[in-house]
N, CA, C and O atoms as a printed pandas DataFrame, in Angstrom:
     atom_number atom_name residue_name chain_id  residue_number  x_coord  y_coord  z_coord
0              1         N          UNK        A               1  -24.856   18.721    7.222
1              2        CA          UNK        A               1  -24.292   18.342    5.930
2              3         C          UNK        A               1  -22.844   17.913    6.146
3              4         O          UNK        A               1  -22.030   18.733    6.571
4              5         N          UNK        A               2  -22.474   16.582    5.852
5              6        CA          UNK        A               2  -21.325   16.238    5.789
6              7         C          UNK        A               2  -19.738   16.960    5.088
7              8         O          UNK        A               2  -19.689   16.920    3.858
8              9         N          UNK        A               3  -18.472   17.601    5.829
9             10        CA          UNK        A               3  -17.702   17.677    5.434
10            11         C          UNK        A               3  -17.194   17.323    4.229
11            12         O          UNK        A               3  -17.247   16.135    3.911
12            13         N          UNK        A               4  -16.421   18.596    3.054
13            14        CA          UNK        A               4  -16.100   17.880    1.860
14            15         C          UNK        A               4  -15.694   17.056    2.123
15            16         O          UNK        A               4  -15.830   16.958    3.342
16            17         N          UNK        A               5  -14.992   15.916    1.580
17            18        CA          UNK        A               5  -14.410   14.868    1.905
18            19         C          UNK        A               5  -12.579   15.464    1.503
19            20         O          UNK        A               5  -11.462   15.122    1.893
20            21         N          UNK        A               6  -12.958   16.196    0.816
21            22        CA          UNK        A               6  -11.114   16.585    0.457
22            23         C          UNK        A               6  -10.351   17.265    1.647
23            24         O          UNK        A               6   -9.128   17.396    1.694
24            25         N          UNK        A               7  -11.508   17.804    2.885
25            26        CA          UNK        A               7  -10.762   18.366    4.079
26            27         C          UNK        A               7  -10.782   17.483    4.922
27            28         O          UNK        A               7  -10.303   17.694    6.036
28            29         N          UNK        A               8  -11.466   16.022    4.517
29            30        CA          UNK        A               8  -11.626   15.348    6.019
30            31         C          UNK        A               8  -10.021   14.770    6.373
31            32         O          UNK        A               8   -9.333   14.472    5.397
32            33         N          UNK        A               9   -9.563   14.647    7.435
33            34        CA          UNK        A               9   -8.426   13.598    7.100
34            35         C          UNK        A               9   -8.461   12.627    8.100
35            36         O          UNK        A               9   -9.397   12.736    8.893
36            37         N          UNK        A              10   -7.579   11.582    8.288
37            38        CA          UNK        A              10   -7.056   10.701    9.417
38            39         C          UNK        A              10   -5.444   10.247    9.354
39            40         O          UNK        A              10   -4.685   10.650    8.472
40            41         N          UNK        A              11   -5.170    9.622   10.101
41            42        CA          UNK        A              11   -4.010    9.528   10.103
42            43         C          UNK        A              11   -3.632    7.743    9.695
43            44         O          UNK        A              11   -4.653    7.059    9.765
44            45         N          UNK        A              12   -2.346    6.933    9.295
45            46        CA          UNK        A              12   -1.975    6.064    9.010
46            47         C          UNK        A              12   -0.939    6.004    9.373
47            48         O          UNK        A              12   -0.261    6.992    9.093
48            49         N          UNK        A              13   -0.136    4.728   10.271
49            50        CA          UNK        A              13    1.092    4.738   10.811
50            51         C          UNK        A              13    1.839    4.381    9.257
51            52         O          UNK        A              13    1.275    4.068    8.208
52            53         N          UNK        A              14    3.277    4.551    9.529
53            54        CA          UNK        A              14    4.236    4.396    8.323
54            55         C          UNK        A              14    5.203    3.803    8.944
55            56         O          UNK        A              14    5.892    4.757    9.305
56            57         N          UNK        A              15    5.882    2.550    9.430
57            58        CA          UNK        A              15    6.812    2.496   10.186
58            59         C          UNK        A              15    6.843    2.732   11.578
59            60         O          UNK        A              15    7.901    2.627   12.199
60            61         N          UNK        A              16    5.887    3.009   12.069
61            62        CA          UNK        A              16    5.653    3.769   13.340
62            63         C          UNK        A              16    5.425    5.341   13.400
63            64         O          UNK        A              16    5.513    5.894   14.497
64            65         N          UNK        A              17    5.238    5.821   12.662
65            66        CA          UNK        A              17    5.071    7.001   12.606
66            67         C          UNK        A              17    3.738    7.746   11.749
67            68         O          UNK        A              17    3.360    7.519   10.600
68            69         N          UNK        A              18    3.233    8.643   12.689
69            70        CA          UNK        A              18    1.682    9.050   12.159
70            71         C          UNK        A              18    1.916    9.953   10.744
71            72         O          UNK        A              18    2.531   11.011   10.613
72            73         N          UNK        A              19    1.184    9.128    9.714
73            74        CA          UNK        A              19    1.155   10.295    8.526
74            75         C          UNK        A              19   -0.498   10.750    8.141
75            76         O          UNK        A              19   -1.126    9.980    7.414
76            77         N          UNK        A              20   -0.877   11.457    8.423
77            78        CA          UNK        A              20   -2.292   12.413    7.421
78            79         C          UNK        A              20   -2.163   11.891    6.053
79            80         O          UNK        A              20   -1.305   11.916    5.170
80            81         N          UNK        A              21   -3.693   11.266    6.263
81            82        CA          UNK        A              21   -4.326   11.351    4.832
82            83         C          UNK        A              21   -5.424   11.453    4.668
83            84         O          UNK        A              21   -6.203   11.695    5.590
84            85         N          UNK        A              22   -5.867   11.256    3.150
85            86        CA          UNK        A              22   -7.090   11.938    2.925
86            87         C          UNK        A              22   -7.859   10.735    2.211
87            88         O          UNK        A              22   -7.293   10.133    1.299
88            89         N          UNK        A              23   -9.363   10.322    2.690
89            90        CA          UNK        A              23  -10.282    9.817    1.933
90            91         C          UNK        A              23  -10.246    9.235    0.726
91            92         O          UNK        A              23  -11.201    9.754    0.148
92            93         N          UNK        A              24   -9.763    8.515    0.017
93            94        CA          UNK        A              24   -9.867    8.565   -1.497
94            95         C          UNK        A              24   -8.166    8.749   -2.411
95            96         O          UNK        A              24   -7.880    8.871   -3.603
96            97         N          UNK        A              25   -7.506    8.700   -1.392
97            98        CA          UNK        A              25   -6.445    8.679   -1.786
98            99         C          UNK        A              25   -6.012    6.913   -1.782
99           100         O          UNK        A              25   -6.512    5.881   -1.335
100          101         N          UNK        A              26   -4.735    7.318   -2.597
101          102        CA          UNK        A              26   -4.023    6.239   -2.538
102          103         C          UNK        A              26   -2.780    6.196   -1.031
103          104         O          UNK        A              26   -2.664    7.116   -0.221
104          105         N          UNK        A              27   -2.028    4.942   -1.006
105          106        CA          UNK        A              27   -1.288    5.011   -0.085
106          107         C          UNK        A              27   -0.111    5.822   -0.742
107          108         O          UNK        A              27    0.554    6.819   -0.461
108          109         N          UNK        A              28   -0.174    5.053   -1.586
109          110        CA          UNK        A              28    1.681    6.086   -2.402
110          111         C          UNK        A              28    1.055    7.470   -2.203
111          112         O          UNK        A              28    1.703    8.123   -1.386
112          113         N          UNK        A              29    0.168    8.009   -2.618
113          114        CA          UNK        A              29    0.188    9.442   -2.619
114          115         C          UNK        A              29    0.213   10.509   -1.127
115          116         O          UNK        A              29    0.556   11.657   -0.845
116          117         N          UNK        A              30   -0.367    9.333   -0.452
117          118        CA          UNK        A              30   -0.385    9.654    1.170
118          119         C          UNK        A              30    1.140    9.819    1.308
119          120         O          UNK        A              30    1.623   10.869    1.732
120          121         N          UNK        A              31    1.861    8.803    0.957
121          122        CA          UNK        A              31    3.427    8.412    1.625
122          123         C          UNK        A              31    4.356    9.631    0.585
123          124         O          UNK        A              31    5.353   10.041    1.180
124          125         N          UNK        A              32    4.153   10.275   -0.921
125          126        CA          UNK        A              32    4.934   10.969   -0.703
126          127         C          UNK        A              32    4.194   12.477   -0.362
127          128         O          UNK        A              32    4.920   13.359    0.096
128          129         N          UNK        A              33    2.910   12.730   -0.564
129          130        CA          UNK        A              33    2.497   14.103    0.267
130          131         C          UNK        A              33    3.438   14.272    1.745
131          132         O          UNK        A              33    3.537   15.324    2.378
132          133         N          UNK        A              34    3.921   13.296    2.013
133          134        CA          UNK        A              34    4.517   13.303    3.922
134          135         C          UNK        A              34    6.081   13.315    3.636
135          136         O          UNK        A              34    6.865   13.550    4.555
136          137         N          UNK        A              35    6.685   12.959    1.854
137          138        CA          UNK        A              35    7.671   13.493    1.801
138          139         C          UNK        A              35    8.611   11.955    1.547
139          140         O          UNK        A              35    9.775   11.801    1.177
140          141         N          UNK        A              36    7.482   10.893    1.946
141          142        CA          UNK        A              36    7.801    9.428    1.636
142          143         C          UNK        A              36    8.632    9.126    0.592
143          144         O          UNK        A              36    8.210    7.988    0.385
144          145         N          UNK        A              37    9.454    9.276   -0.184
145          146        CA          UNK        A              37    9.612    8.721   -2.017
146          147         C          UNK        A              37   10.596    7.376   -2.140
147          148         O          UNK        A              37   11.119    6.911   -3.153
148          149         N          UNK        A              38   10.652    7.001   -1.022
149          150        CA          UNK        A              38   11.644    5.561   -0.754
150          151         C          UNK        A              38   10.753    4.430   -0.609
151          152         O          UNK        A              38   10.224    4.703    0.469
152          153         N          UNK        A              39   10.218    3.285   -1.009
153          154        CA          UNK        A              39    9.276    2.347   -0.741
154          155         C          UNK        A              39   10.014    1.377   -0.322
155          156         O          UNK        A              39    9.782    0.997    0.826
156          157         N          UNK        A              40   10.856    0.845   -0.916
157          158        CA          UNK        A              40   11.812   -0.324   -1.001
158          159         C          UNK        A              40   12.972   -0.484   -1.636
159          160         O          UNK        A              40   13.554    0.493   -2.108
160          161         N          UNK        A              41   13.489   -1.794   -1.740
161          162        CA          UNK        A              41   15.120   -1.488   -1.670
162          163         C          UNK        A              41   15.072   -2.836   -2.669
163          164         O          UNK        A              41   14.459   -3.790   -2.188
164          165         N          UNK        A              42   15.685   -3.035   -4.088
165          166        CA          UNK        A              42   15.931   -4.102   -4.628
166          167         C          UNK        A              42   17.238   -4.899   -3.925
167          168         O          UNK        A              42   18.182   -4.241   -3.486
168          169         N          UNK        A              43   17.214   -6.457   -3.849
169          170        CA          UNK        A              43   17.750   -7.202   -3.326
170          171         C          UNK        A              43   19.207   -6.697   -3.624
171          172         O          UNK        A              43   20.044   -7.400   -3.059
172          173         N          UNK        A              44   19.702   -5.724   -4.318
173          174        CA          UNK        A              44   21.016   -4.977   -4.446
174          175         C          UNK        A              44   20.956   -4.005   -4.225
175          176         O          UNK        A              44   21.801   -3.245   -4.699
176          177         N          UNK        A              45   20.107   -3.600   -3.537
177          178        CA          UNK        A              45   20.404   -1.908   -2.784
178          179         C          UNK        A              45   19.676   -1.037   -3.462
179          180         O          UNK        A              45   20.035    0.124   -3.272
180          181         N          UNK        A              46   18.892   -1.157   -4.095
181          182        CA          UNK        A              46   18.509   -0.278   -5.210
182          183         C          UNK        A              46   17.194    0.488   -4.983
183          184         O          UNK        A              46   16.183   -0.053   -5.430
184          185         N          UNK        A              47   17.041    1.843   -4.261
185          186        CA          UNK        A              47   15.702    2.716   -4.546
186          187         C          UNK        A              47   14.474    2.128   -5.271
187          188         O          UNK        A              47   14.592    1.559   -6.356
188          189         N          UNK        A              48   13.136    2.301   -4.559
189          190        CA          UNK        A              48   12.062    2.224   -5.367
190          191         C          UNK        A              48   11.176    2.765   -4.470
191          192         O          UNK        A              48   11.173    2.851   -3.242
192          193         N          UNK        A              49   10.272    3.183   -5.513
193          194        CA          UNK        A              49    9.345    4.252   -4.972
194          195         C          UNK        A              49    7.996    3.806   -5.908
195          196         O          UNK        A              49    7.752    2.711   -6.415
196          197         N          UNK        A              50    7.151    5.173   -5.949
197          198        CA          UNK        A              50    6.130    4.976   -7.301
198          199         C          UNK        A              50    7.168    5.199   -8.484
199          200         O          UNK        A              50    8.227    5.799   -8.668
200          201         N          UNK        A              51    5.991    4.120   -9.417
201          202        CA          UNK        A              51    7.027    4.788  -10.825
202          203         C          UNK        A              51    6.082    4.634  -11.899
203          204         O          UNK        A              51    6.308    5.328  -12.891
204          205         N          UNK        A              52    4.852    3.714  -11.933
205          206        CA          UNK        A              52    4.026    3.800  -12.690
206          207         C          UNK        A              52    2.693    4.404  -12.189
207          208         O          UNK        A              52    2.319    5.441  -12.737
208          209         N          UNK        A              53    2.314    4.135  -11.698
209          210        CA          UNK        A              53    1.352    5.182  -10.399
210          211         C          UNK        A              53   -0.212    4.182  -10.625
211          212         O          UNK        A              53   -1.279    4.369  -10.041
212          213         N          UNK        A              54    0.080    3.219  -11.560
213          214        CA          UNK        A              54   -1.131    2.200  -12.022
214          215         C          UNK        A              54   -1.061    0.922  -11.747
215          216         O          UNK        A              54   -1.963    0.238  -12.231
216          217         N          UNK        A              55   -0.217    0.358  -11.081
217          218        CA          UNK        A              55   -0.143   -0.832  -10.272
218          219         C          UNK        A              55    0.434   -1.803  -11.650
219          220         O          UNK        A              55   -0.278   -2.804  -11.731
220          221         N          UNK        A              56    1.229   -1.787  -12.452
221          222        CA          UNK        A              56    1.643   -2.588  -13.012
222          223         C          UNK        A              56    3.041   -3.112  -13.404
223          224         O          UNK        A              56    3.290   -4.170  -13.982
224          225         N          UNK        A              57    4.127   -1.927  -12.867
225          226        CA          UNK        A              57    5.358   -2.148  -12.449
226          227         C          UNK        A              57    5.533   -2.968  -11.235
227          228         O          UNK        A              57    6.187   -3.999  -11.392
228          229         N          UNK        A              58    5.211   -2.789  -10.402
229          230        CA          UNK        A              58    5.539   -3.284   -8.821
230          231         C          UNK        A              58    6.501   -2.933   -8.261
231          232         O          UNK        A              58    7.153   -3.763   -7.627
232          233         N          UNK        A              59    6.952   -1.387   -8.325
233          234        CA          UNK        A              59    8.060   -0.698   -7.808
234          235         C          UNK        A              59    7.381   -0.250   -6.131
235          236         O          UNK        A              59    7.936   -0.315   -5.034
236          237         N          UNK        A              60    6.529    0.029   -6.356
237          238        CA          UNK        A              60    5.973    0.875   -4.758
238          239         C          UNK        A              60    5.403    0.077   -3.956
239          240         O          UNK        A              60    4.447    0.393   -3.248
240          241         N          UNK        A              61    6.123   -1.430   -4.003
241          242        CA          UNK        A              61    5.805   -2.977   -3.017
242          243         C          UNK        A              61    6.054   -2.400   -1.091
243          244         O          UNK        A              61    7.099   -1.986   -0.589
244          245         N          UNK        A              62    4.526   -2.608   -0.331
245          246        CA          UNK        A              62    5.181   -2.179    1.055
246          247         C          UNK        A              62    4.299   -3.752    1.745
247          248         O          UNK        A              62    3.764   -4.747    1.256
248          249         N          UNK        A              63    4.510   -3.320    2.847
249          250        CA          UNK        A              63    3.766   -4.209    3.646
250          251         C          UNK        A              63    2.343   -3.191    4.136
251          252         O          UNK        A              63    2.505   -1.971    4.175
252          253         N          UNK        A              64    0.811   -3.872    4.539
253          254        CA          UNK        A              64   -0.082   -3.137    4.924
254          255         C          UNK        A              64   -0.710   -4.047    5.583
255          256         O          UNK        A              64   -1.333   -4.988    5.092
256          257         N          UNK        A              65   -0.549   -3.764    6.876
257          258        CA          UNK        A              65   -1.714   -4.188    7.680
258          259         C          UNK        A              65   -1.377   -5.970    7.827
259          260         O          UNK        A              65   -2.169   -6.896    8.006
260          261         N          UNK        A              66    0.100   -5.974    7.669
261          262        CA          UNK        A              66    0.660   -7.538    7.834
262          263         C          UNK        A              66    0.999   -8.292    7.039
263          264         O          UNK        A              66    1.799   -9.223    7.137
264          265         N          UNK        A              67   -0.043   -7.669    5.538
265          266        CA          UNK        A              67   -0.035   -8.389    4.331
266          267         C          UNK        A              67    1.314   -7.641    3.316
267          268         O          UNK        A              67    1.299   -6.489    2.880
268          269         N          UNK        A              68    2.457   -8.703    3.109
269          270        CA          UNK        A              68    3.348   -8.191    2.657
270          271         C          UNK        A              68    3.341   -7.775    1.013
271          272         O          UNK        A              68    2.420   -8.269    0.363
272          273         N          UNK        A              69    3.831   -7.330    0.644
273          274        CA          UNK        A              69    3.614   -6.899   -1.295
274          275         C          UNK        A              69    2.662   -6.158   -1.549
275          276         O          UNK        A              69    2.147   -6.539   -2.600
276          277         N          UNK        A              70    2.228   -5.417   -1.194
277          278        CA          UNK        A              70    0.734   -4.798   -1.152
278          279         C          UNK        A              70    1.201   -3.939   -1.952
279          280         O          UNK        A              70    2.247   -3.425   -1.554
280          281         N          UNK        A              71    0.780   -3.548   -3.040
281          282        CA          UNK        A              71    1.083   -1.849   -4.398
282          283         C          UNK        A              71    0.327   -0.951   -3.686
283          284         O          UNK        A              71   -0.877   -1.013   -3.436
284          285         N          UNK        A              72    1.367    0.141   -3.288
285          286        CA          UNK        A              72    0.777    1.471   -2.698
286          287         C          UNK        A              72    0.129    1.918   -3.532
287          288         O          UNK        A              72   -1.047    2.239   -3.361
288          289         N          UNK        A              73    0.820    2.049   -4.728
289          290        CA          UNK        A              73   -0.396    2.937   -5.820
290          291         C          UNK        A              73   -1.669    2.977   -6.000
291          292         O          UNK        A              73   -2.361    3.964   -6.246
292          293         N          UNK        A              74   -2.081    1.534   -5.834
293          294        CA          UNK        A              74   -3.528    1.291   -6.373
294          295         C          UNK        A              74   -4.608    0.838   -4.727
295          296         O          UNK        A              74   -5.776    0.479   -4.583
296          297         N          UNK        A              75   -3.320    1.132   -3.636
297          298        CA          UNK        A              75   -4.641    0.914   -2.721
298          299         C          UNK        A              75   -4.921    1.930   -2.100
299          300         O          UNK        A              75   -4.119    2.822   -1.824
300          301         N          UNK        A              76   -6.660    1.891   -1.673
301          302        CA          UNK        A              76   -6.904    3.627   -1.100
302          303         C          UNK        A              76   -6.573    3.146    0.553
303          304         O          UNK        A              76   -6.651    1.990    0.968
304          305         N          UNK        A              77   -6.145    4.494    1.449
305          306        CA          UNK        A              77   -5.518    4.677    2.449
306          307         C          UNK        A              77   -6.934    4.019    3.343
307          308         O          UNK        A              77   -7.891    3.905    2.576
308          309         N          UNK        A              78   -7.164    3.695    4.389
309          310        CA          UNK        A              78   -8.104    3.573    5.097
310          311         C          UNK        A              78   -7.527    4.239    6.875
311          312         O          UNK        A              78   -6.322    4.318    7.115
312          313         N          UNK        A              79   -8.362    4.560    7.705
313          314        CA          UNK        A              79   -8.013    4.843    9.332
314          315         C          UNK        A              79   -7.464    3.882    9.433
315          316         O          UNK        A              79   -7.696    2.868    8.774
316          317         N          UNK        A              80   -6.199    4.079   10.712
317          318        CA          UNK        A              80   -5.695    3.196   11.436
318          319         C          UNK        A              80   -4.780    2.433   10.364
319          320         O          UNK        A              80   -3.990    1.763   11.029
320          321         N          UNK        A              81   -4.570    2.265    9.179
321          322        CA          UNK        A              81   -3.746    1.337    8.281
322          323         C          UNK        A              81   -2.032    1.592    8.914
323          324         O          UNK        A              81   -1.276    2.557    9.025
324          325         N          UNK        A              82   -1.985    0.349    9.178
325          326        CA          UNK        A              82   -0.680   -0.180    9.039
326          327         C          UNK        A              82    0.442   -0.175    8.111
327          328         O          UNK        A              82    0.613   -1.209    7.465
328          329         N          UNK        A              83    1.630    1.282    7.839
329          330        CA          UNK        A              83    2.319    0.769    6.727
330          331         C          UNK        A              83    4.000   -0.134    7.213
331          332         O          UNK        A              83    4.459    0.054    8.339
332          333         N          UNK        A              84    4.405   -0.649    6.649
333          334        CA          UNK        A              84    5.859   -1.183    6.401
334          335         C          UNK        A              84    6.555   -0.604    5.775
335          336         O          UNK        A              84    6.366   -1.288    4.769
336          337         N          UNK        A              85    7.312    0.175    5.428
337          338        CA          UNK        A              85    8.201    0.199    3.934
338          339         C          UNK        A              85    9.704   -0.550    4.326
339          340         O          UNK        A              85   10.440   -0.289    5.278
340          341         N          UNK        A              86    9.905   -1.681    3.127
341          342        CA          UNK        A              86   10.949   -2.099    3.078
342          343         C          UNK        A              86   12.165   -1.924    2.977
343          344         O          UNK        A              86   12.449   -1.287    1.963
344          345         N          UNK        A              87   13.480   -2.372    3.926
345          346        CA          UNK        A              87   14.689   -1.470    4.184
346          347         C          UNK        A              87   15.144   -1.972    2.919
347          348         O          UNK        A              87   16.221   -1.596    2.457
């Protein structure tokens, strides 16, 4: 019988660095469970993170897997995913 899925995990680079996640998650939630809450930087310096958690602000903009602008919020984490977060 297959593992719940809420204990399975894998990992996702962030910058170069391995973060744990879980099945069914989102990326934002992966990135701040690991303590993540910085996504990007407005063209004046300015913090952004999640802020609507439903993909319709476009505050939690990263790069994934090459493809730049990608909304952490609304995409689920997959093995091996590639993150960016913007300086």
């Amino acid at each position: 019988m297959p593992a719940d899925a809420a204990s399975v995990t894998f990992t996702i680079k962030v910058d170069g660095r391995r973060v744990p996640a879980t099945p069914g998650q989102s990326v934002a939630a992966a990135l701040l469970e690991a303590g993540i809450t910085v996504f990007r930087h407005t063209p004046a310096g300015s913090p952004r993170g999640l802020y609507c958690g439903m993909g319709v602000c476009f505050d939690c903009l990263v790069t994934i897997d090459g493809l730049a602008d990608q909304r952490a919020c609304i995409t689920p984490v997959r093995p091996g995913m590639q993150i960016q977060l913007t300086p």
